[in-house]
N, C-alpha and C positions, 0 to 999 in steps of 0.2 A: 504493500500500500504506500509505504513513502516512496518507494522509485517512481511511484506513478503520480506522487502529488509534487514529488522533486519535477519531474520530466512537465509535468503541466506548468508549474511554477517557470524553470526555464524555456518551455516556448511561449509564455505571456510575455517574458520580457526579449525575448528575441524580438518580438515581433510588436513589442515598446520601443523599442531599439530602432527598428524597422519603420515606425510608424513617425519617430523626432527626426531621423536621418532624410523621408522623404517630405517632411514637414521643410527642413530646412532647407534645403535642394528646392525645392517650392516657392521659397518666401525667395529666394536669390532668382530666380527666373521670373519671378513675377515683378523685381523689382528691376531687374537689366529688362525688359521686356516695356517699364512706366517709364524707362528713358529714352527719350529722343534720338533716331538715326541722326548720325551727323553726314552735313548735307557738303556740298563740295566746296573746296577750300577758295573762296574767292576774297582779295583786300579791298576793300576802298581807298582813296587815294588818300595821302598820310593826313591826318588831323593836327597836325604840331605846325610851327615856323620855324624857321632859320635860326639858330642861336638858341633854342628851348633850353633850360636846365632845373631837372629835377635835384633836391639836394635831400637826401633821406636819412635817419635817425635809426641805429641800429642796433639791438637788444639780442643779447644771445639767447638759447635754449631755456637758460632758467632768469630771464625776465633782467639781465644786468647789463648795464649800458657797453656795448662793444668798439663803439665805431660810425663814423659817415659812409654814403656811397654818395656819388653824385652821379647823372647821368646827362651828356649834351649832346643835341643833336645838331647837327650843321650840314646846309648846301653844299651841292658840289658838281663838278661835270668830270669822268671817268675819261681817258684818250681815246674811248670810239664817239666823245660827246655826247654823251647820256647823261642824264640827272642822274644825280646819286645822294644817298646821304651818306653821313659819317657819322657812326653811336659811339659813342665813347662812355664808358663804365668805369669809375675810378672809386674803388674800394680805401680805406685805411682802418683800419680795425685790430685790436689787440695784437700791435707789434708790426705786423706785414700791411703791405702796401700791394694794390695790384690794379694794372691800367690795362685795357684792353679797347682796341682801336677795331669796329668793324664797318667796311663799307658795303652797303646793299644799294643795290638799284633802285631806284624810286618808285618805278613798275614792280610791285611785285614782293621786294624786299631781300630778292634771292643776294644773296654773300657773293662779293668779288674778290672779295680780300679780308684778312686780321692780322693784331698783332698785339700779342699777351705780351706782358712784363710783369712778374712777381718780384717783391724784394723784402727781406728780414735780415735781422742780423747776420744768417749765415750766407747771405750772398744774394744771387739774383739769378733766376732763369727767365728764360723768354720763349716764346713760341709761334713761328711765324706760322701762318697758313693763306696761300695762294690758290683762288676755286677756278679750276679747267675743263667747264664742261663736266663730262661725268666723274672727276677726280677730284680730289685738295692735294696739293703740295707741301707736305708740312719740314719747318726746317727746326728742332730741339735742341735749345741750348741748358745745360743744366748747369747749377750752381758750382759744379768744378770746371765748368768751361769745355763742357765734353759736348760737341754737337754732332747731331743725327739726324736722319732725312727721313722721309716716309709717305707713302702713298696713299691714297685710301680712297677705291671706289665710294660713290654716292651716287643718291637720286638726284635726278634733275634737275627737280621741285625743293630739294633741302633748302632749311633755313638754319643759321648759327647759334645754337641755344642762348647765348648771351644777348641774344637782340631780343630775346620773344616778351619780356616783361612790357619791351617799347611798341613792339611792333604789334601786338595782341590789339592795341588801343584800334586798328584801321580794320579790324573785322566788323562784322554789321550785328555786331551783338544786341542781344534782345529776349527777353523768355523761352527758355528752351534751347536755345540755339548751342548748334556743338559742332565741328569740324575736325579734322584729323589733317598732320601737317609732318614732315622728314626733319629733325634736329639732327646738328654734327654739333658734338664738343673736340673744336682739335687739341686741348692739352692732355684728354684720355681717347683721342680716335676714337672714339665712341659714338654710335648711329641710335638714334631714339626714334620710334612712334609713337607720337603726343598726341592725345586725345584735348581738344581744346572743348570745355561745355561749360556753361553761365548755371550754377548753381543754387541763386538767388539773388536778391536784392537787401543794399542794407544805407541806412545813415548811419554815418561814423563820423567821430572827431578824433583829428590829428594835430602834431604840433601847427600844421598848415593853414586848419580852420575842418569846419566838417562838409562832408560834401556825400550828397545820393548816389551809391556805386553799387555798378555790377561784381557781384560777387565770381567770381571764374576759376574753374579750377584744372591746373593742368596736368594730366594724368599721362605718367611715363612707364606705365605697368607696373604698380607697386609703391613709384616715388611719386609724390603729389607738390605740388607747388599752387598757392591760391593769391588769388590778385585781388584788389580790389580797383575797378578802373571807374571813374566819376562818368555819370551818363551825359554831361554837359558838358560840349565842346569848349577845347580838344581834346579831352579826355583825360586829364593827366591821370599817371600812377597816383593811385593815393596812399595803398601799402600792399605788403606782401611777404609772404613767411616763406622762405627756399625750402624746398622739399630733400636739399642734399645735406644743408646742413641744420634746418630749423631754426634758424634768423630770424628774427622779423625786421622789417623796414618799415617803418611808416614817413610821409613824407613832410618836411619840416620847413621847407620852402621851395616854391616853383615860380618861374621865371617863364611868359610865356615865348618869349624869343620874337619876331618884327617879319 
């Protein structure tokens, strides 16, 4: 009689078991299923001017003051005479310093060129990257002065992870709205599909003043980065927590450029 109330007792919960594992598997399909296809990745033409600069406010992981970034953006025409812009990203933050210089077309945003500069007490490396069509050209200099070259197939369509906080602002974001987009970071040659989807709406105040933004979040499979971008042109950043290292930025003065 107990092997037969034992055996009853474990296929009730086998099949308890059975019944929370398809509960869960459920609740996950039904909620990938309430979000929105992302629709094809189209920009609008850039939202900012000439000389824009964001200057942001920067709190580590556990909420302690770390650092400025600033971010500027500037006109330009490339030697086939194309508009271009120039993002410039200038970090200094507990001890290191680091500048990064990327030009994108104006059409589009697609990367022509960069150029990283890290620097701390133990030295400086840099990292060039030059975009050829289906390739980057990358040139590694490391803090003992050791340099390396390297290749690295890409998509067509890639954009340079470093630009996407700026360049996010020229989507036609709005409820719902979500796109998928090719990132290269060249100082880990590293190739991303970013899921780009507006996640909500919020008022916030920042050192800046407060401002009505779209909440957005960008999904690297696993790694998440969330912006906040003001729905009143031009849009500036108004803040954003890095998904690599868990930062937050909020922005402490903006400048809208002429």
């Amino acid at each position: 009689m107990r092997e037969v109330i034992t055996g009853i007792t474990r296929t009730r919960t086998m099949r308890s078991g059975l019944l929370v594992a398809l509960s869960v598997w459920l609740a996950a399909l039904l909620a990938a299923c309430s979000q929105p296809a992302p629709v094809a990745l189209v920009f609008n033409a850039a939202p900012w001017q000439d000389g824009e600069e964001h200057v942001f406010r920067i709190t580590d992981v556990e909420g302690k003051y770390a650092g400025t970034a600033t971010y500027t953006l500037t006109a330009g025409i490339n030697d086939q005479e194309q508009p271009v812009w120039s993002i410039r990203r200038f970090i200094e933050a507990q001890g290191d310093r680091e500048a990064i210089t990327v030009k994108v077309l104006a059409a589009g945003f697609r990367p022509q060129s960069s150029f990283m500069e890290r620097s701390n007490a133990a030295g400086i490396e840099t990292v060039d990257a030059q975009y050829n069509g289906p390739a980057v050209d990358l040139v590694l200099t490391t803090r003992a002065n050791v340099m390396t070259t390297q290749r690295v197939e890409v998509p067509s369509d890639v954009r340079e992870s470093a630009t996407l906080p700026m360049i996010v602002r020229a989507l036609p974001l709005a409820r719902n709205y979500a796109t998928r987009l090719n990132t290269f970071l060249p100082v880990a040659g590293l190739l991303n599909r970013v899921t780009v989807r507006v996640v909500g709406e919020e008022r916030l105040s920042v050192p800046a003043g407060a401002y009505d933004a779209w909440v957005v979040m960008l999904d690297e499979g696993g790694l998440t980065t969330r912006l906040w971008i003001a729905k009143e042109a031009p849009h500036p950043l108004v803040k954003y927590i890095d998904g690599r290292n868990r930062a937050t930025f909020e922005l402490e003065r903006y400048s809208p450029g002429e």
